[in-house]
C-alpha positions in Angstrom: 26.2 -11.3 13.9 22.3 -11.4 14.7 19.8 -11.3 11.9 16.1 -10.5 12.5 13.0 -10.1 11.3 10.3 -7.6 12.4 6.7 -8.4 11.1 5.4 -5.0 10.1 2.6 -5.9 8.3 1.6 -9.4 7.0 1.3 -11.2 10.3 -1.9 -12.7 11.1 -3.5 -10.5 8.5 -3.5 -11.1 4.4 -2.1 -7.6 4.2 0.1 -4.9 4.5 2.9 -6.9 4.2 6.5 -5.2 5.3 9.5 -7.1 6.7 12.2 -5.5 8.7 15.3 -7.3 8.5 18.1 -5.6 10.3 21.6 -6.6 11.0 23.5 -4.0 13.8 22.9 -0.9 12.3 21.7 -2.0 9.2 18.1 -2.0 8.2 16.2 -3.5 5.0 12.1 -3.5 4.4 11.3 -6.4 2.0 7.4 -5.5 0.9 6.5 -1.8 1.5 2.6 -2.8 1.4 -0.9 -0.4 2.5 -3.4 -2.2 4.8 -6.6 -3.0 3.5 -9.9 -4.3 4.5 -11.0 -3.7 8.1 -10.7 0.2 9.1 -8.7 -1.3 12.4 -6.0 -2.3 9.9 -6.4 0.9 7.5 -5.6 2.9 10.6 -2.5 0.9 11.3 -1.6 2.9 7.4 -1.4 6.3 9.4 0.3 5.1 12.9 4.3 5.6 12.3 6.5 3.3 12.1 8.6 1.8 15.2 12.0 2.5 13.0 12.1 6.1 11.8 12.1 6.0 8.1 15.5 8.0 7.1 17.2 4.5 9.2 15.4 2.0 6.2 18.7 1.4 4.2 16.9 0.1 1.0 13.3 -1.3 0.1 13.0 -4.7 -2.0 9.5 -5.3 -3.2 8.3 -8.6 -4.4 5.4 -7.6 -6.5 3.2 -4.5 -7.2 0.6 -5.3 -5.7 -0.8 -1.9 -3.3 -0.5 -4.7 0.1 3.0 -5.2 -1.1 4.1 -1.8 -2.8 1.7 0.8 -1.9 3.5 2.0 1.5 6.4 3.0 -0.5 5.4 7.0 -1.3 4.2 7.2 2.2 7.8 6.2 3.1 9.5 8.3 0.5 7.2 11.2 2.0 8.4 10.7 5.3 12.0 10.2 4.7 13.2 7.2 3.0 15.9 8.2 0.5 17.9 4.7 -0.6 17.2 2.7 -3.6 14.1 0.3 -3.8 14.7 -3.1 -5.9 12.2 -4.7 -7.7 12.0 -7.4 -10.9 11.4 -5.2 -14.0 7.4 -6.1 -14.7 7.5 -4.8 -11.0 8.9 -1.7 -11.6 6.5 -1.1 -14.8 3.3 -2.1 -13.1 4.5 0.4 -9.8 4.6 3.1 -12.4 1.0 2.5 -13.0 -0.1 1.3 -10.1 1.6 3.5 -7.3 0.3 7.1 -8.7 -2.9 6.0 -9.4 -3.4 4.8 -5.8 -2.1 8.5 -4.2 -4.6 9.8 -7.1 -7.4 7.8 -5.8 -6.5 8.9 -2.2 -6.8 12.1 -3.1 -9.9 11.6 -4.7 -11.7 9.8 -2.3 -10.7 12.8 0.9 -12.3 15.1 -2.1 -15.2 13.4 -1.7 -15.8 13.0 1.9 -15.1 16.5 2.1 -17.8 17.5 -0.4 -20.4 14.9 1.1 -19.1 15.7 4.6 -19.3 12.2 5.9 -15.8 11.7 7.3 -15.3 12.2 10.9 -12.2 14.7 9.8 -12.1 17.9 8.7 -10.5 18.5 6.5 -10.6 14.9 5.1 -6.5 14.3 4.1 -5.2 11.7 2.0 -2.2 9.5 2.8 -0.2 10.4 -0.1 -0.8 12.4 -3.3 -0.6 11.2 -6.6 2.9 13.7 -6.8 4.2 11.8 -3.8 3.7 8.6 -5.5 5.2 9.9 -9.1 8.4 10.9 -7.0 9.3 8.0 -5.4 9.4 6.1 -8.5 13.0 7.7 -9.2 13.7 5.4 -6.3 13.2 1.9 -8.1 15.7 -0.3 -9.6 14.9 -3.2 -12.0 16.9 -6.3 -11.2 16.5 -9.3 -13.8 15.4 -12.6 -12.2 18.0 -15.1 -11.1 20.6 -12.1 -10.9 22.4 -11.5 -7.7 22.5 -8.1 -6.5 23.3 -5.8 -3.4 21.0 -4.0 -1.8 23.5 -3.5 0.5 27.2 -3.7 1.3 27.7 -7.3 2.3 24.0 -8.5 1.6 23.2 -10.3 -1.2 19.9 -10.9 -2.4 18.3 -12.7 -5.8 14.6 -12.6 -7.3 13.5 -16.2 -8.3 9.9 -16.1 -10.2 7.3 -16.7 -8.3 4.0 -17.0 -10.9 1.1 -14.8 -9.6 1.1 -11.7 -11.5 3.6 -9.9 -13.9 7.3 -9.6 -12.4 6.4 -11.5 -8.8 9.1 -13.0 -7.4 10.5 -15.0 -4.6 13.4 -13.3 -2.6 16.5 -15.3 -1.4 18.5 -12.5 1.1 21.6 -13.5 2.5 23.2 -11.4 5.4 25.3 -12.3 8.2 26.2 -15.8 7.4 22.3 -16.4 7.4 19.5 -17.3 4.0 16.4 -16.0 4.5 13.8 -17.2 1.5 10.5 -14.4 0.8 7.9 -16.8 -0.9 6.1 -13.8 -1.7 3.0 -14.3 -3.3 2.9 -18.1 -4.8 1.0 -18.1 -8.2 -0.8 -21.4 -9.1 1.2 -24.3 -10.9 -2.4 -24.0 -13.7 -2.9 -20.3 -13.5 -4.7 -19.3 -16.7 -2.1 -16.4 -17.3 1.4 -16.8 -15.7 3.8 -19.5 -15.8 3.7 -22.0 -12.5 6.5 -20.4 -9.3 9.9 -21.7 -9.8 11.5 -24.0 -7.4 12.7 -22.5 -4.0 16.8 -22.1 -3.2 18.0 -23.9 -0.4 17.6 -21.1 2.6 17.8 -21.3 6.8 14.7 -19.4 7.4 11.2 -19.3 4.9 8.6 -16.9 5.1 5.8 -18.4 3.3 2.7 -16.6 2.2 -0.6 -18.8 3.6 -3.8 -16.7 1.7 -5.0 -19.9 0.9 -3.3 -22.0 3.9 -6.7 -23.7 4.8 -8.4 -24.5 1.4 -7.9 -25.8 -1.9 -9.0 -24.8 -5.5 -12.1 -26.8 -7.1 -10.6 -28.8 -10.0 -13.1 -26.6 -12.5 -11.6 -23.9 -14.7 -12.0 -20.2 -15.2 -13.4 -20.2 -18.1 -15.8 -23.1 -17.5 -17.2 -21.2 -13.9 -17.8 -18.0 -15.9 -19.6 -18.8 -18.7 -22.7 -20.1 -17.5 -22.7 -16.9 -15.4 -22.8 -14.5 -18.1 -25.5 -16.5 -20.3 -27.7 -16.2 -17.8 -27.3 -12.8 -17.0 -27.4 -12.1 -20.5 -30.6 -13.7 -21.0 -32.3 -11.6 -18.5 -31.3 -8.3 -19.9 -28.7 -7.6 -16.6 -25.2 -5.9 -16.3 -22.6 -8.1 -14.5 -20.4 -6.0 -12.7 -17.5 -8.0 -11.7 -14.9 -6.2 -9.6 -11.5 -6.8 -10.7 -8.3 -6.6 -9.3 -6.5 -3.9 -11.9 -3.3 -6.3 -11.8 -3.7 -10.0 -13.0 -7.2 -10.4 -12.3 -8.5 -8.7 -15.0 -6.5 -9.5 -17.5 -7.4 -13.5 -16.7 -11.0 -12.0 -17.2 -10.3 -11.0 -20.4 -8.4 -13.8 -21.5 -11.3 -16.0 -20.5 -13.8 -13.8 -21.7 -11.8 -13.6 -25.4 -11.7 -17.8 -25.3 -15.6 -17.9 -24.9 -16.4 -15.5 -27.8 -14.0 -17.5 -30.3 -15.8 -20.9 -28.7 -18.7 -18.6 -29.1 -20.2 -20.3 -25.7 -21.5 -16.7 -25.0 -24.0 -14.9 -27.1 -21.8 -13.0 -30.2 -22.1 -9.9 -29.9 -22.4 -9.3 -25.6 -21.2 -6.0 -24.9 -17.6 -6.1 -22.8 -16.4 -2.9 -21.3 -13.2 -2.4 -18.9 -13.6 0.1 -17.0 -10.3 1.0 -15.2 -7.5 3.1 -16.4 -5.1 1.2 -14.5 -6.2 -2.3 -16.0 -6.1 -0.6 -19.4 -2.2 0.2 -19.1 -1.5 -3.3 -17.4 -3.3 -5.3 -20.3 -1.2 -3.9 -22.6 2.0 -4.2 -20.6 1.8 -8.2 -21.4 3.3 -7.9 -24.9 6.4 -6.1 -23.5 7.1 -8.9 -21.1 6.3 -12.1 -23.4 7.9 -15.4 -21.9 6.8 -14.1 -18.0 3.6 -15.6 -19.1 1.6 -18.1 -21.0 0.6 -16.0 -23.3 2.1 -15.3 -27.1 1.3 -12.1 -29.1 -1.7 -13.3 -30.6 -3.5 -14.5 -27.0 -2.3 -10.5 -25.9 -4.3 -9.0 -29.2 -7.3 -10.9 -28.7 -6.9 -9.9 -24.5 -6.7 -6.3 -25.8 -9.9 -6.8 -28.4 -12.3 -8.7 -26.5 -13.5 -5.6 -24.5 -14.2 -1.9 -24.8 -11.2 -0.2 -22.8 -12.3 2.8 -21.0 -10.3 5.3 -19.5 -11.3 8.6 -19.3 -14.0 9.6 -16.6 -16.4 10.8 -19.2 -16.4 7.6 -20.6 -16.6 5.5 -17.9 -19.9 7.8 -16.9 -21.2 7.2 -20.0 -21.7 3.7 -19.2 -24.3 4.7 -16.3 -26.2 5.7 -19.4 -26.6 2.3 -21.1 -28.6 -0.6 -20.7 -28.0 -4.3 -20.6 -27.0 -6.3 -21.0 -23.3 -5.9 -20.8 -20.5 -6.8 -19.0 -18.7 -4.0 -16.5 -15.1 -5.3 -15.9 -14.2 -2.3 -12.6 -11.5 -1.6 -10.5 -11.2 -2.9 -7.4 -11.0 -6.4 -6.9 -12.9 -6.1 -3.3 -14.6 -2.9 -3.9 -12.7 -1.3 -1.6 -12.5 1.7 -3.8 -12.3 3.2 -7.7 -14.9 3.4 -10.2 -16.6 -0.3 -9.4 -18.1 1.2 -6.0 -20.1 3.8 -9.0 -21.3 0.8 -10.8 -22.4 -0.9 -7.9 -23.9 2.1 -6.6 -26.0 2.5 -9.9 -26.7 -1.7 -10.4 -27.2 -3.1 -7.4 -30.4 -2.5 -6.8 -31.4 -4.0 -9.5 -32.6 -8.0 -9.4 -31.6 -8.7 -13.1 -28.2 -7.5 -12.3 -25.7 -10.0 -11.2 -22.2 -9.0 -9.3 -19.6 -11.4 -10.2 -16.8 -11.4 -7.4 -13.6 -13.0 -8.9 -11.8 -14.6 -6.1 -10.7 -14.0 -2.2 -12.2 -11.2 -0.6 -10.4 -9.9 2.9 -12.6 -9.2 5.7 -14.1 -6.2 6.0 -13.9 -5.5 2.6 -17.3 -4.6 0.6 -17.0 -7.8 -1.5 -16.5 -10.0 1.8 -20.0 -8.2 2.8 -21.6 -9.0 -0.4 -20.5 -12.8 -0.5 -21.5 -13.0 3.0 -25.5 -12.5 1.7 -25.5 -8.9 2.8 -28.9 -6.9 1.7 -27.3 -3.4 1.2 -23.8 -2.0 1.1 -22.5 1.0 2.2 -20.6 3.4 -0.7 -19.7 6.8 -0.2 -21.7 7.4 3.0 -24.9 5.7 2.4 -26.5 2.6 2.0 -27.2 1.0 -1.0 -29.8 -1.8 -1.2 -28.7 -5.4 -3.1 -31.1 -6.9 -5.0 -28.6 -8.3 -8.2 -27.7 -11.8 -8.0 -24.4 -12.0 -6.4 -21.9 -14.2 -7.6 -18.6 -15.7 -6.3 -15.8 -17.1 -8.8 -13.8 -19.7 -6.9 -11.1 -20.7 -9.9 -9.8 -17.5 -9.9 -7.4 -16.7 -7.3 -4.2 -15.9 -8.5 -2.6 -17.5 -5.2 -1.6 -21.1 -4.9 -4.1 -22.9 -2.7 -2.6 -24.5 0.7 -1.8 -27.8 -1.2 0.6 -26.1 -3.8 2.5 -23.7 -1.0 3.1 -27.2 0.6 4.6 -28.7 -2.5 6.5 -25.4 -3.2 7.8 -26.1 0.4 8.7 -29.9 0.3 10.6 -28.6 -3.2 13.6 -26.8 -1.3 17.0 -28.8 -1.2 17.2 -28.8 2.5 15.4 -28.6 5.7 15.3 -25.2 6.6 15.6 -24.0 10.8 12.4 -22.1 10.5 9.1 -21.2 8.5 7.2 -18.0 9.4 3.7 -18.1 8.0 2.6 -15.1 7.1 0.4 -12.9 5.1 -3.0 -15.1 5.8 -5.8 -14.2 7.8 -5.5 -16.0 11.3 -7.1 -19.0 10.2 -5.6 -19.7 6.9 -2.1 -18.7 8.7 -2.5 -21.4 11.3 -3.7 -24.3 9.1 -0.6 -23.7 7.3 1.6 -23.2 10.3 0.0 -27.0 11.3 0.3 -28.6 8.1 4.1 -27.6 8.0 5.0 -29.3 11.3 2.7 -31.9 10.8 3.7 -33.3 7.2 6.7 -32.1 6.7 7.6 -31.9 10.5 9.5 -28.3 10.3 9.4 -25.8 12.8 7.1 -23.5 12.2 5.0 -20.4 13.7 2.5 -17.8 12.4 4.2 -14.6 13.7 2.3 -11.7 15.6 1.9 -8.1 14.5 4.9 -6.0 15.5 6.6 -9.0 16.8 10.8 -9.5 16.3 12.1 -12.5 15.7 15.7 -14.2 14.5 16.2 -14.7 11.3 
């Protein structure tokens, strides 16, 4: 019977992931992700899409990241009633993650409608923080390396996959035919979370290729930031770093908690992070011990290192204080959340440094402000950029192009056919060459809305 696969989202883009895989009359979305970055691919959010959403049998999610998970109340809204299957640190970082992205969607049409710079009026969100809270009820935790159903006849299992808490790999089987989900590939040295497992035998791979066309410098986290916050220290400056809520600040904080017990920054540098969501992920880590490198007493000092801030009057508060100091802020490529506020308020400001903390997607405001850019656009005006910016490059959470090869050469067998996807264009097809080339598999970089055989 004939399996395929239609690219919904991560397919020539580093986002939006969402994989159709139907079989007759039978139809599963692995990765129910939002597109970011570029408004073209933020309006692809709002087109429908080409399978009506009551005919999606299940949902299997990967991770929790928003370009993996952050479609799912949208679908819910519009229809989708089965079960969606995730690992269990997936399910628990959802819960935090998915209602405070239809909050901040609701928040942000709020805005434009007060400041009256969107072209719509009214301003609407995509989904509401109450849309997002109900389609939790739809998630089911599966452990990792357990087989399960998502449907009759199909089998699927969750291998880990490093990255962030509860990623996985996905190995569907349906009609006779293995179809491997590399998901996102965490680094064999990531500071945080253990290295990917090896990948099952399977006919057909989708590998991820974010970092298809580069590979991480050999220096460490914790050795790239220090030097950054001495000197901004020294000068009296906030650092505003932009974090991702998930995994990227929490490898902040762990690296920031290592340099005040080496005390190789000066004792006594003010550490705030600002960002309710990072807040409730931080201290998720001790409930899900042996996912990760860390043991209790690495969690603790995570959780001490830094001020936690939550509540808006708080996090307002900070406008109020001087340097230096250290803002830890949601997001990671301030496309959005209470970061865009502190940039707003510092960036102007030549003792000031911004610290970007890995990848940033084009058309994002990070990829404008490590492209040199003089002033930035928040909230419907322009804001001028005098702070030093400054751009981490042993952060990523994503294994670089040579580890997705090795996680490659690692399966058991040949496989018929790689699909490389979620990578911009670029990065997709340096992977897509690399495969044929060294390991001389068929492979091809997939277009947007494109159906293939599985």
């Amino acid at each position: 019977m004939t399996v395929s696969i239609t690219f919904l989202g991560g397919a020539g883009t580093v986002t939006g992931s969402k994989y159709l895989v139907r079989q007759e009359h039978q139809s599963l979305l692995v990765d129910c992700g939002l597109f970011q970055g570029y408004k073209q691919l933020r309006l692809r959010n709002w087109s429908p899409l080409p399978v009506a959403p009551d005919q999606v049998q299940a949902v299997v999610l990967t991770h929790a990241h928003l370009d993996h998970s952050g479609y799912l109340p949208l679908l819910f809204k519009e229809g989708f009633s089965g079960k969606a299957y995730a690992t269990s640190g997936t399910r628990d970082l959802c819960r935090i993650l998915l209602p405070d992205s239809g909050y901040l969607q609701e928040e942000d049409a709020a805005f434009a409608n007060r400041h009256g710079f969107s072209k719509h009026a009214p301003a609407l969100p995509l989904y509401t923080r109450d849309d997002a809270v109900r389609s939790l009820k739809l998630l089911r935790a599966v452990p990792f390396g357990r087989s399960f159903q998502p449907l009759t006849g199909w089998n699927a299992r969750f291998t880990p996959a490093g990255h962030i808490l509860g990623a996985a790999s996905l190995l569907l089987e349906v009609g006779g035919h293995r179809i491997l989900f590399s998901g996102d590939l965490g680094r064999n040295d990531d500071l945080l979370m253990n290295p990917p497992a090896p990948p099952p035998a399977a006919d057909t791979v989708l590998i991820e290729s974010t970092y298809g066309d580069r590979v991480h410098p050999s220096e460490d986290l914790v050795s790239e930031l220090a030097p950054l916050l001495r000197r901004v220290a020294a000068r009296g400056g906030v650092a505003v770093v932009p974090v991702f809520a998930v995994g990227r600040a929490q490898a902040l904080l762990h690296a920031i908690a290592q340099l005040q017990g080496r005390r190789e920054i000066p004792r006594g540098l003010p550490v705030f992070l600002d960002s309710p969501m990072a807040v409730k992920t931080t201290n998720l880590f001790d409930a899900h011990l042996g996912e990760h490198r860390l043991d209790a007493r690495a969690c603790a000092a995570m959780t001490r290192c830094a001020t936690m801030v939550s509540s808006t009057d708080e996090s307002r508060a900070l406008s109020a204080r001087r340097g230096p100091m250290v803002i830890l802020a949601a997001s990671g490529m301030a496309t959005g959340g209470r970061v865009l506020h502190h940039l707003a308020q510092r960036a102007g400001d030549h003792r000031n440094m911004v610290i970007l903390t890995g990848f940033q997607s084009p058309g994002t405001r990070g990829a404008t402000l490590a492209a040199g850019a003089t002033s930035l656009r928040i909230h419907g005006r322009d804001v001028p950029v005098a702070a030093e910016v400054a751009q981490l490059q042993s952060a990523s959470a994503h294994a670089d192009a040579g580890q997705l090869l090795g996680w490659l050469r690692a399966m058991p067998q040949r496989p018929d056919q790689v699909y490389v996807v979620h990578g911009d264009l670029e990065a997709a097809d340096a992977m897509r060459l690399r495969v044929e080339r060294e390991l001389g598999w068929r492979a091809l970089v997939p277009e947007h809305g494109a159906t293939w055989p599985a």
